[in-house]
Structure formats: structure tokens, C-alpha cells
C-alpha positions as CSV (number, residue, x, y, z in Angstrom):
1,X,-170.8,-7.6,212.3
2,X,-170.4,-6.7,208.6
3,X,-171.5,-3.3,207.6
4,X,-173.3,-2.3,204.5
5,X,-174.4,1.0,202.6
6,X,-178.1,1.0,200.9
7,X,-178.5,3.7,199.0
8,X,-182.3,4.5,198.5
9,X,-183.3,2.9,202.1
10,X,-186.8,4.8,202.0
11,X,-188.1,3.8,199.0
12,X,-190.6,-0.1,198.8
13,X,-187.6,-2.5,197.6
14,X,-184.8,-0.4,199.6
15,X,-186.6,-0.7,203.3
16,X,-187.4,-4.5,202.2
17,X,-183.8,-5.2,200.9
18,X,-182.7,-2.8,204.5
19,X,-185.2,-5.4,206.6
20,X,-183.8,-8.1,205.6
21,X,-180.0,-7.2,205.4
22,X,-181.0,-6.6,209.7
23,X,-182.8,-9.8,209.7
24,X,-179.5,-11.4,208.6
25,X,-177.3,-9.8,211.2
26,X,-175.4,-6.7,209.1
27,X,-175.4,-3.3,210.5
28,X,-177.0,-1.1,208.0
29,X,-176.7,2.3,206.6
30,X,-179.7,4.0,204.9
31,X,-178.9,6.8,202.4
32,X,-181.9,8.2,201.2
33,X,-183.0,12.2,200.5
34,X,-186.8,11.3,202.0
35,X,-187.4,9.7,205.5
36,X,-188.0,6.2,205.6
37,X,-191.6,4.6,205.3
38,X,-194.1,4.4,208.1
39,X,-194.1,0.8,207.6
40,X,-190.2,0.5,207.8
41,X,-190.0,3.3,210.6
42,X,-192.9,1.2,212.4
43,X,-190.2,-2.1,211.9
44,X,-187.5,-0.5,213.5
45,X,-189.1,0.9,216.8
46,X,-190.7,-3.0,217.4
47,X,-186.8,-4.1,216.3
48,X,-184.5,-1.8,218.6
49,X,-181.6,-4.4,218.9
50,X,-181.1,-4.0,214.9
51,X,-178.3,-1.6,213.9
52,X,-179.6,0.9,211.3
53,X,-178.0,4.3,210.6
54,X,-180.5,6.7,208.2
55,X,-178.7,9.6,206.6
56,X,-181.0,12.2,205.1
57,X,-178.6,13.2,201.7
58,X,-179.0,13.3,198.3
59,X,-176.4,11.4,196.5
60,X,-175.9,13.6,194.1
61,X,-174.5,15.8,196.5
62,X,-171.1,15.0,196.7
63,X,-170.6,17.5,199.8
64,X,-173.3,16.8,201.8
65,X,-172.1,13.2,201.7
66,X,-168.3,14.0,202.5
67,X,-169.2,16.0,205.7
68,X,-172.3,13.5,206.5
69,X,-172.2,11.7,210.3
């Protein structure tokens, strides 16, 4: 499974670009300094075999994102 970094996952084209990215079979990693939609978060409890990873960082903060999980 191919793994892939979308930065902005919580904003309208970033959980659309993040739902489909799933659809297609990568395993996803959401950066984003807000939580992800309602509609999104809504996707991924009806979706559980999907492999998302949220991060709650700012990408402009270069130590946050070092020392991230």
C-alpha cells in the first residue's frame, strides 16, 4: 500500500482529494492545524477499513512536525 502526505486534510478540496486518495487504496496522512470536517470525520467512522492518520500541526512549525507521531 503506497503511502501519501496531504497537507491541509481538513479544509473542502483536502478531505475530497484525502477521500478519494482512500477510495483508491493509499494509506493517508492528514496534516492539518484544524480537525477534519464533520462530513469527512462522518466518512471515515462509516469507512473503518481505510488507513487515515490525522496530525493536528501547523506546518509552519517546523518542531512540532519533527517530534510529531
Amino acid at each position: 500500500m503506497k503511502k501519501i502526505l496531504v497537507t491541509g486534510s481538513s479544509g473542502y478540496i483536502g478531505s475530497h482529494l484525502c477521500a478519494k486518495l482512500l477510495k483508491s487504496g493509499y494509506e493517508v496522512y492528514g496534516l492539518d492545524k484544524n480537525r477534519p470536517n464533520a462530513e469527512f470525520d462522518t466518512f471515515l467512522r462509516q469507512n473503518p477499513e481505510y488507513s487515515f492518520n490525522f496530525m493536528l500541526q501547523d506546518i509552519n512549525n517546523k518542531i512540532a512536525l519533527f517530534y510529531s507521531e
